[in-house]
VOTOR-919250 format. One record per atom (N, C-alpha, C): residue number from 1; atom name; x, y, z. Coordinates in nm, 3 decimals. Last residue first. Example, Ala and Ser with C-alpha at 12.3 -4.5 7.8 and 13.67 -1.06 7.14 Angstrom:
REM VOTOR-919250
R|n|atom|px|py|pz
R|2|N|1.285|-0.225|0.708 .
R|2|CA|1.367|-0.106|0.714 .
R|2|C|1.290|0.003|0.787 .
R|1|N|1.319|-0.569|0.780 .
R|1|CA|1.230|-0.450|0.780 .
R|1|C|1.320|-0.330|0.780 .
***
This chain:
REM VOTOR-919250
R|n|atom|px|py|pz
R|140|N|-3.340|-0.190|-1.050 .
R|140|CA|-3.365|-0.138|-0.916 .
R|140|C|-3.300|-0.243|-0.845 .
R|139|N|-3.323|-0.212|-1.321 .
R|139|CA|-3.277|-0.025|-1.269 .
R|139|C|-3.247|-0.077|-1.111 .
R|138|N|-3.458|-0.421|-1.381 .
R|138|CA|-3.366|-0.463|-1.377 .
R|138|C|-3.270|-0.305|-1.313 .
R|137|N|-3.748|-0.293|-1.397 .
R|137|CA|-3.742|-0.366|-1.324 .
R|137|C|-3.573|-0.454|-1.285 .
R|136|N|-3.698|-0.087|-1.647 .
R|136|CA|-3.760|-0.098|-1.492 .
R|136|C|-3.724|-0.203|-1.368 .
R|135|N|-3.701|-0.313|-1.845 .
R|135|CA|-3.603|-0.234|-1.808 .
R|135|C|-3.615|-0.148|-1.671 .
R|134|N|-3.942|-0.434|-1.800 .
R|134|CA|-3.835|-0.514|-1.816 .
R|134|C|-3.730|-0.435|-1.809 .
R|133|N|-4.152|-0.230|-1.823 .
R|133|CA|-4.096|-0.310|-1.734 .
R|133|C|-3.945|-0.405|-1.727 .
R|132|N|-4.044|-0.176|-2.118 .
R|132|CA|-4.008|-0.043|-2.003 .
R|132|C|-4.005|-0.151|-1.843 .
R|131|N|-4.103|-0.377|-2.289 .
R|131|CA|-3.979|-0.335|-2.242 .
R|131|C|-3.910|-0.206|-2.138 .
R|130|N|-4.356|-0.421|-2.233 .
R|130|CA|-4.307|-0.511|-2.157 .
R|130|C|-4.096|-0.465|-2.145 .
R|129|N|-4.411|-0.169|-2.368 .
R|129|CA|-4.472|-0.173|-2.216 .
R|129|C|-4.362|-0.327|-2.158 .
R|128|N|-4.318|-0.218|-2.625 .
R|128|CA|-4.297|-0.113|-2.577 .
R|128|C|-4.309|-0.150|-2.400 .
R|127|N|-4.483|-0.478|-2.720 .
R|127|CA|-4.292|-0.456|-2.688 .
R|127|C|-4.296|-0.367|-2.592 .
R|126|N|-4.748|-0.404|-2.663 .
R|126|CA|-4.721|-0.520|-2.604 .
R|126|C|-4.530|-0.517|-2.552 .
R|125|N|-4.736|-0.225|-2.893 .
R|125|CA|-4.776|-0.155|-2.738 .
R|125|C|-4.706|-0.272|-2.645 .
R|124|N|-4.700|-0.392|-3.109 .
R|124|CA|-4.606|-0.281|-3.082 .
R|124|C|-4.632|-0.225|-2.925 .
R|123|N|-4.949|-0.548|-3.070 .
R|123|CA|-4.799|-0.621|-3.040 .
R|123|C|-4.685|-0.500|-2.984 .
R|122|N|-5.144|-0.346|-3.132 .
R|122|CA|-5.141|-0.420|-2.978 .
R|122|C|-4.971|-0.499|-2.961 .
R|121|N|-5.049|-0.303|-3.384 .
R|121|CA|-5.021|-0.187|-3.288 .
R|121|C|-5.020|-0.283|-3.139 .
R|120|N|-5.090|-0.553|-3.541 .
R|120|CA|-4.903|-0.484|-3.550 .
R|120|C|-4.959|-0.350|-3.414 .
R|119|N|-5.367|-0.526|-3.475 .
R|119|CA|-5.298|-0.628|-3.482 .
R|119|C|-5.116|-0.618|-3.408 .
R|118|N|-5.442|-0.332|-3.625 .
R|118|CA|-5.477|-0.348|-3.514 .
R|118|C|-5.401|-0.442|-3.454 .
R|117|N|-5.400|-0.379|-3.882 .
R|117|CA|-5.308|-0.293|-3.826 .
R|117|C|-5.324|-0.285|-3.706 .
R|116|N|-5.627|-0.468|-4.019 .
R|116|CA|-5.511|-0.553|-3.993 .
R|116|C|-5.386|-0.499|-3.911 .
R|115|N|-5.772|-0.268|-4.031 .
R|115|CA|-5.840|-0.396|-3.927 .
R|115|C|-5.722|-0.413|-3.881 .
R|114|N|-5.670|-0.099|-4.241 .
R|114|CA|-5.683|-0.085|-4.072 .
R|114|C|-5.723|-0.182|-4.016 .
R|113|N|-5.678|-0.250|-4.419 .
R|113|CA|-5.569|-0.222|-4.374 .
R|113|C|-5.519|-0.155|-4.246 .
R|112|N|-5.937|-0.333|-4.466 .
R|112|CA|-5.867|-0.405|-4.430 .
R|112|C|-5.721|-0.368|-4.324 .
R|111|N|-5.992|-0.060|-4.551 .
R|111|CA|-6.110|-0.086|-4.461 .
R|111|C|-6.001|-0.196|-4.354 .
R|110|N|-5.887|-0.024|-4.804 .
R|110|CA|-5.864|0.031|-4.667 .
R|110|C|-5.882|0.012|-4.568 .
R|109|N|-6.054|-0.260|-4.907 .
R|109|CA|-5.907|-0.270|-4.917 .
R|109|C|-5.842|-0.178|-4.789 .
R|108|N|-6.294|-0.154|-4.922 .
R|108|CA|-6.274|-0.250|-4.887 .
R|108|C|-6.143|-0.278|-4.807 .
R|107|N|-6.251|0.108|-5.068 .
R|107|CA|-6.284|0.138|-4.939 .
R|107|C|-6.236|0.008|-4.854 .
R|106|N|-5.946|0.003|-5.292 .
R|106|CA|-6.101|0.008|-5.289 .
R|106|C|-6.120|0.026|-5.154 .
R|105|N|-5.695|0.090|-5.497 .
R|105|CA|-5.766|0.056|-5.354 .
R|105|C|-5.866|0.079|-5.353 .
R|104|N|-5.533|0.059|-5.761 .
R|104|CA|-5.622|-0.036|-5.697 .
R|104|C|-5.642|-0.078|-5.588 .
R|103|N|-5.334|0.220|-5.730 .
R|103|CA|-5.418|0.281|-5.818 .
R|103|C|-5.550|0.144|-5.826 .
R|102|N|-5.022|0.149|-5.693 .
R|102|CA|-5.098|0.098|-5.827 .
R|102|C|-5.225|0.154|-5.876 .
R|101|N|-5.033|0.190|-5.399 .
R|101|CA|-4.953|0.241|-5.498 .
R|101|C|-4.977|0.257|-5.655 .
R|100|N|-5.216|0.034|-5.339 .
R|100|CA|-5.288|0.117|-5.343 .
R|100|C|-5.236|0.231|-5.427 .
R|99|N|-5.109|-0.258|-5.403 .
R|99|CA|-5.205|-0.254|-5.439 .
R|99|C|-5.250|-0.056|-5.452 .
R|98|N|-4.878|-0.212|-5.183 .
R|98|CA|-4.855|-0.173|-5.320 .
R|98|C|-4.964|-0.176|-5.407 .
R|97|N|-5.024|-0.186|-4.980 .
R|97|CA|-4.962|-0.083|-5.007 .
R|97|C|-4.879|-0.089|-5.129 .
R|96|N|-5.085|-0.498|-4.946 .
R|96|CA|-5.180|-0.358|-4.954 .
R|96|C|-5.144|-0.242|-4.978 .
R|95|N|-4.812|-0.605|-5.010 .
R|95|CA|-4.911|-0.610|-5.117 .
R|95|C|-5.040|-0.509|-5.103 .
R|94|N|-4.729|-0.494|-4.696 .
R|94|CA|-4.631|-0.468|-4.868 .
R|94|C|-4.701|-0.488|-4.932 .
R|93|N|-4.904|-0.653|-4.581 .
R|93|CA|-4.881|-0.470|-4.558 .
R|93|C|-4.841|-0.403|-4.726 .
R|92|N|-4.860|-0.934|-4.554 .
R|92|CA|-4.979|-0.863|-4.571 .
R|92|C|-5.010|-0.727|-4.586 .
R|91|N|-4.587|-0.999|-4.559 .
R|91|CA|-4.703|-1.081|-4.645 .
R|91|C|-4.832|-1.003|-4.674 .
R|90|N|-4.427|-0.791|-4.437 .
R|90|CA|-4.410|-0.824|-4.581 .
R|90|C|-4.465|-0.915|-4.629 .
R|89|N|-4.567|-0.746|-4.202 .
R|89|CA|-4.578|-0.666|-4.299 .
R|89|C|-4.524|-0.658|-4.407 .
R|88|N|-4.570|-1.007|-4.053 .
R|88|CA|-4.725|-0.955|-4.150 .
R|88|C|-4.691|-0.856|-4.206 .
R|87|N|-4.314|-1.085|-4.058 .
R|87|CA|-4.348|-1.121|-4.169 .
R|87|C|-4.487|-1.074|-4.196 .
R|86|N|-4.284|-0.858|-3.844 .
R|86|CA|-4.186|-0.853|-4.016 .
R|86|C|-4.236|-0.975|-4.077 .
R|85|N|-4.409|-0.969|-3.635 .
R|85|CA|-4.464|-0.875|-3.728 .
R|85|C|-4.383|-0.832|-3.802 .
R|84|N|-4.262|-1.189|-3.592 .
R|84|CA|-4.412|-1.209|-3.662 .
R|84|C|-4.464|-1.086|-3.696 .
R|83|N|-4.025|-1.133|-3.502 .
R|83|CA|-4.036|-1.186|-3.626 .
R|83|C|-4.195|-1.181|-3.679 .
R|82|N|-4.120|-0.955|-3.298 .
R|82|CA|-4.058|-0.905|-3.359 .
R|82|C|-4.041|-0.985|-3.502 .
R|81|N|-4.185|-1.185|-3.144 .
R|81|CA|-4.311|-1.138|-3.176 .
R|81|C|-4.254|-0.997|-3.254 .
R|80|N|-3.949|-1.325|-3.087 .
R|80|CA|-4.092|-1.417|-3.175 .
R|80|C|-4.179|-1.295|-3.168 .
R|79|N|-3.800|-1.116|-2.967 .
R|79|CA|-3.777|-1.197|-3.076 .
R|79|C|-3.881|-1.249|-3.142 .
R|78|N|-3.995|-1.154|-2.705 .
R|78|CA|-3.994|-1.016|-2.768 .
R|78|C|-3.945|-1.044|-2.945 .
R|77|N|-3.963|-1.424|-2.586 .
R|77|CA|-4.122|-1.348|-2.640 .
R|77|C|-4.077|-1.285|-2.752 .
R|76|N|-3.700|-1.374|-2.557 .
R|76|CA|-3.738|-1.395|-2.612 .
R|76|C|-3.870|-1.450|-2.683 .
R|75|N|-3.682|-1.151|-2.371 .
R|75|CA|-3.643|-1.119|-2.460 .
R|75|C|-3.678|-1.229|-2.613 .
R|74|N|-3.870|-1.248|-2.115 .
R|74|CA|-3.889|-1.165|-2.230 .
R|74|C|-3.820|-1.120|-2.337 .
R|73|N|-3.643|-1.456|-2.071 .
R|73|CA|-3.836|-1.522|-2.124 .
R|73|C|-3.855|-1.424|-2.211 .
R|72|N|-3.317|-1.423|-2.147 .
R|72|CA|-3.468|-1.435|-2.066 .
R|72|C|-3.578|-1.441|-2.102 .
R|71|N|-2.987|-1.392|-2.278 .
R|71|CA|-3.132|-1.421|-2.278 .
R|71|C|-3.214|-1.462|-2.158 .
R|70|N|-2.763|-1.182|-2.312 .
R|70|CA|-2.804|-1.211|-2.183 .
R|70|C|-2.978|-1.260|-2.178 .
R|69|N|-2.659|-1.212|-2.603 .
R|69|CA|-2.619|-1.174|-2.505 .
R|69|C|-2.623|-1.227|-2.318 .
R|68|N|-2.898|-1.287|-2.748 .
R|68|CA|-2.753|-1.362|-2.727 .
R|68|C|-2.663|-1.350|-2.623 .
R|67|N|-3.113|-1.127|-2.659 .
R|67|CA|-3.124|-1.286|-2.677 .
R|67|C|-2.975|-1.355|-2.662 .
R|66|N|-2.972|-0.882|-2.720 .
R|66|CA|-2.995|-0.913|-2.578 .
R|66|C|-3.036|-1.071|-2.569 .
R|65|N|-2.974|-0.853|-3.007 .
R|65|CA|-2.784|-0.901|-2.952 .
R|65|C|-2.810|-0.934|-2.724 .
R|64|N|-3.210|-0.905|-3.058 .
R|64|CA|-3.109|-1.008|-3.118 .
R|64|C|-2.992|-1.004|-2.985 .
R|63|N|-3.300|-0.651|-2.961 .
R|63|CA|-3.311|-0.790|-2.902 .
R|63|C|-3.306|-0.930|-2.950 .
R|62|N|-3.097|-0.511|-3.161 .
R|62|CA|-3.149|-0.458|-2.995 .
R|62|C|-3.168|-0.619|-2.940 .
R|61|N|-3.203|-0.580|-3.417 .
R|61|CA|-3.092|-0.576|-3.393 .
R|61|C|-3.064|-0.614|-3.183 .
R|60|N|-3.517|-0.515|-3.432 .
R|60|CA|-3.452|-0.620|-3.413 .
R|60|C|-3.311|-0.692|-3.371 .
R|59|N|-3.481|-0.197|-3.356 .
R|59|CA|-3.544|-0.322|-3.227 .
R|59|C|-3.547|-0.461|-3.271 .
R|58|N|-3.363|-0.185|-3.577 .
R|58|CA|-3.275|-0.137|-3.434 .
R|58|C|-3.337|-0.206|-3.385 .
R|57|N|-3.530|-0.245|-3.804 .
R|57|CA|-3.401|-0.259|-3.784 .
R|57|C|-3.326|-0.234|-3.662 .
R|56|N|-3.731|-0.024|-3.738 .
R|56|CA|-3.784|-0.190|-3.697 .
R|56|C|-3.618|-0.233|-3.697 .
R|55|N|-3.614|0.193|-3.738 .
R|55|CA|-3.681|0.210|-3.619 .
R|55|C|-3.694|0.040|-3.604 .
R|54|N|-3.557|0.259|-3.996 .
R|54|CA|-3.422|0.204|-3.918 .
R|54|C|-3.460|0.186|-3.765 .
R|53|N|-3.821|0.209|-4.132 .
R|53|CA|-3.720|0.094|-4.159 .
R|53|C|-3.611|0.078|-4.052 .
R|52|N|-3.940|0.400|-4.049 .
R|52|CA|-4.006|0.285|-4.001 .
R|52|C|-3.851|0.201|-4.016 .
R|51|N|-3.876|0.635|-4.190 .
R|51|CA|-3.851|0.640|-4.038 .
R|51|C|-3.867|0.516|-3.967 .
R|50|N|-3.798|0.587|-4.473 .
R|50|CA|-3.692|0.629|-4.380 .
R|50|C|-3.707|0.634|-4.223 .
R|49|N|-4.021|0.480|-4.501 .
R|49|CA|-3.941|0.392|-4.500 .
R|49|C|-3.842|0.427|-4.420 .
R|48|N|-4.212|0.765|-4.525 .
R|48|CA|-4.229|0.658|-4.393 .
R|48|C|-4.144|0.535|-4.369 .
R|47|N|-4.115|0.802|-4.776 .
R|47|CA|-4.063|0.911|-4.666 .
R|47|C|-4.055|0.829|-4.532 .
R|46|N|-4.188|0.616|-4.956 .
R|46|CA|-4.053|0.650|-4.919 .
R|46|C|-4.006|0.686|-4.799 .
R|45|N|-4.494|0.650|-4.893 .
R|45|CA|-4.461|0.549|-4.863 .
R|45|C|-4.289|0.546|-4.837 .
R|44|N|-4.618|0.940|-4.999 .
R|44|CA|-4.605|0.911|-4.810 .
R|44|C|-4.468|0.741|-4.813 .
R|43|N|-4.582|0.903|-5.216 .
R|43|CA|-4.469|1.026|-5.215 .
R|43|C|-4.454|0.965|-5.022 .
R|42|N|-4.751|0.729|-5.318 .
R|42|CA|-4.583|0.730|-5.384 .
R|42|C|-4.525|0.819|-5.291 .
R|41|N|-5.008|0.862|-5.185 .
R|41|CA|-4.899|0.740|-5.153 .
R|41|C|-4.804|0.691|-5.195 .
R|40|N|-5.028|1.084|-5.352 .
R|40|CA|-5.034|1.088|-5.226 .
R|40|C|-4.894|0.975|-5.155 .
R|39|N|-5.107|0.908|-5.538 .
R|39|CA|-5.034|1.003|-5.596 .
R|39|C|-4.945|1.071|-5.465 .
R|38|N|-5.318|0.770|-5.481 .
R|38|CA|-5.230|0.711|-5.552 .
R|38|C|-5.093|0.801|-5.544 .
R|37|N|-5.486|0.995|-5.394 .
R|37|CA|-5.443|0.853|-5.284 .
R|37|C|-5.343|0.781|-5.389 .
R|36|N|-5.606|1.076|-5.591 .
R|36|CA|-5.502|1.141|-5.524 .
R|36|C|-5.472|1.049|-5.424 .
R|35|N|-5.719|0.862|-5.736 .
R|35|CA|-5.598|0.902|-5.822 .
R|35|C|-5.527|0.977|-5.698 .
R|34|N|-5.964|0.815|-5.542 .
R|34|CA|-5.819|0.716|-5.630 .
R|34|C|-5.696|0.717|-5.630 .
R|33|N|-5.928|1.102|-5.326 .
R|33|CA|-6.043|1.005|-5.421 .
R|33|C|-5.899|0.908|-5.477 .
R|32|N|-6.005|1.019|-4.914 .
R|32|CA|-5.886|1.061|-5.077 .
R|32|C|-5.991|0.997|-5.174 .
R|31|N|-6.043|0.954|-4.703 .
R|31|CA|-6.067|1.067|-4.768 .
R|31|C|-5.999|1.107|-4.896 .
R|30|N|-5.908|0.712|-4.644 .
R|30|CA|-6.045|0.673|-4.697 .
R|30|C|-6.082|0.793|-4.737 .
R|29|N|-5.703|0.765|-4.513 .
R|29|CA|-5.659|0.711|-4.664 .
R|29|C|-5.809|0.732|-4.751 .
R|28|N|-5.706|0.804|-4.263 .
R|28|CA|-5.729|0.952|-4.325 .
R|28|C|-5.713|0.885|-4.464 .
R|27|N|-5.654|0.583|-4.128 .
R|27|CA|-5.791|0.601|-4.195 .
R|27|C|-5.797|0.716|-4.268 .
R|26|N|-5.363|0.588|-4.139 .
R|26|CA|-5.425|0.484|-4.235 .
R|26|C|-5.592|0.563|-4.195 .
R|25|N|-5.303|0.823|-3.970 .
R|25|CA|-5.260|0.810|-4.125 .
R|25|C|-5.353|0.686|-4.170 .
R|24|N|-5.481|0.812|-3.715 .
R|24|CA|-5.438|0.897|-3.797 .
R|24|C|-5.450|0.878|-3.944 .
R|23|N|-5.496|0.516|-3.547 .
R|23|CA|-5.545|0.633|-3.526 .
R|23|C|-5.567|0.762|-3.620 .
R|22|N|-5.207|0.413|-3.689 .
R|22|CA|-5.383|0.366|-3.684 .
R|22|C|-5.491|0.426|-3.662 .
R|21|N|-5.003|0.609|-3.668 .
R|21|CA|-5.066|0.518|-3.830 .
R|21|C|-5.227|0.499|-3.799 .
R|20|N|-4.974|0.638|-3.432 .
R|20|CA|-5.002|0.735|-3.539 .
R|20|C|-5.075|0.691|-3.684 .
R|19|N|-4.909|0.394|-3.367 .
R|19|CA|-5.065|0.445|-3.270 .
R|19|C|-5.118|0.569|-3.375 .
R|18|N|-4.671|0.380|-3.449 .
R|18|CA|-4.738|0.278|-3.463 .
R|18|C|-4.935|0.348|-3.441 .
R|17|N|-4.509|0.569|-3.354 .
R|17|CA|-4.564|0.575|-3.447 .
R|17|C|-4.699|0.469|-3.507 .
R|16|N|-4.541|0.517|-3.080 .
R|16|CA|-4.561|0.608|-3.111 .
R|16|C|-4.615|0.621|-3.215 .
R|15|N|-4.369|0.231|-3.101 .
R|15|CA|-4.485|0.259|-3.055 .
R|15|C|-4.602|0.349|-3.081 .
R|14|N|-4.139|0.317|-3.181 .
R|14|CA|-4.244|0.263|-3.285 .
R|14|C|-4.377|0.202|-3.202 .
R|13|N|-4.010|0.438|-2.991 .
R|13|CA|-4.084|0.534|-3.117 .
R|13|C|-4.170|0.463|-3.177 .
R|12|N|-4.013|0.220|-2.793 .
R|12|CA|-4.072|0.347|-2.759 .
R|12|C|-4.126|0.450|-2.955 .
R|11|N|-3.833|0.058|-2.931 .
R|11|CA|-3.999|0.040|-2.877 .
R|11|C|-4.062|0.139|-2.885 .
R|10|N|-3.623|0.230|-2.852 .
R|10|CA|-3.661|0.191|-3.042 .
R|10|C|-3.803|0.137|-3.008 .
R|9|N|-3.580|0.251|-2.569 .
R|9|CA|-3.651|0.405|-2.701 .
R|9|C|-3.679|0.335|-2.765 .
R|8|N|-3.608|-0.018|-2.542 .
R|8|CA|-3.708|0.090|-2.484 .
R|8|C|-3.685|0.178|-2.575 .
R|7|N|-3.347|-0.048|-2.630 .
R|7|CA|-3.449|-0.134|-2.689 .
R|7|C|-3.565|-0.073|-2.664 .
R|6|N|-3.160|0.117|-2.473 .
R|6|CA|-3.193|0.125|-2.612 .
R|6|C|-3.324|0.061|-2.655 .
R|5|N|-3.201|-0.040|-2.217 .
R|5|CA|-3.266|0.121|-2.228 .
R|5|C|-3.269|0.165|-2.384 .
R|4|N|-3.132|-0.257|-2.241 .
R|4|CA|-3.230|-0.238|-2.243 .
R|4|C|-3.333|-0.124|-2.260 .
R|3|N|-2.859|-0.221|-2.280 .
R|3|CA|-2.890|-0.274|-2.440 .
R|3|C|-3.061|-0.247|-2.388 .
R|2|N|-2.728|0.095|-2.180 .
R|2|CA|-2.775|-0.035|-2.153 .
R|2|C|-2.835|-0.089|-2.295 .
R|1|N|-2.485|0.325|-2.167 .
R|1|CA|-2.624|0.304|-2.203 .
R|1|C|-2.646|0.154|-2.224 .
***
């Protein structure tokens, strides 16, 4: 199994999930009153660590060891745009989601958290697609 065909699934799910969040889970936040969105989101935020955390951890790992390995333009696009969205979601994700953890989200605040998520999905689509070509294109 190829380092590219790995990097494609781990793209591949957090792609998936990625489209789930935005589409789905983050606006369904705005149907909650306060307290059950508080209460809600202690219990969603763990569970979603277990699937997000070893999903972003592999596709950095993935095109770390292909940068070193056997680097090219897209792998390292893919690096710079793998670092930039680990730092919007520990500058800008982690404080909205602990804000809401806390029991201080306002429509506003949700409102944000989808804007801003628009963002982390076009990139996530951006990996995903440039890593199927990119693995595609080295098959043949």
């Amino acid at each position: 199994m190829s380092l590219a065909f790995l990097e494609t699934l781990f793209n591949a799910g957090l792609f998936i999930l990625t489209w789930l969040v935005q589409l789905i889970i983050y606006p369904s936040f705005s149907y909650y009153q306060p307290s059950d969105l508080r209460r809600w989101h202690q219990q969603y935020m763990p569970r979603m660590s277990y699937v997000v955390l070893p999903l972003m951890l592999g596709q950095l790992a993935l095109v770390a060891l292909t940068c070193y390995f056997s680097p090219n333009l897209y792998s390292s696009i893919a690096l710079f745009i793998i670092l930039v969205l680990w730092l919007m979601t520990f500058i800008l994700f982690v404080p909205i989601h602990r804000k809401i953890s806390n029991q201080q989200s306002t429509q506003r605040l949700l409102k944000q958290l989808v804007q801003f998520n628009w963002i982390r999905t076009l990139l996530w689509t951006y990996l995903f697609l440039g890593s199927l070509v990119n693995l595609l294109s080295h098959s043949y």
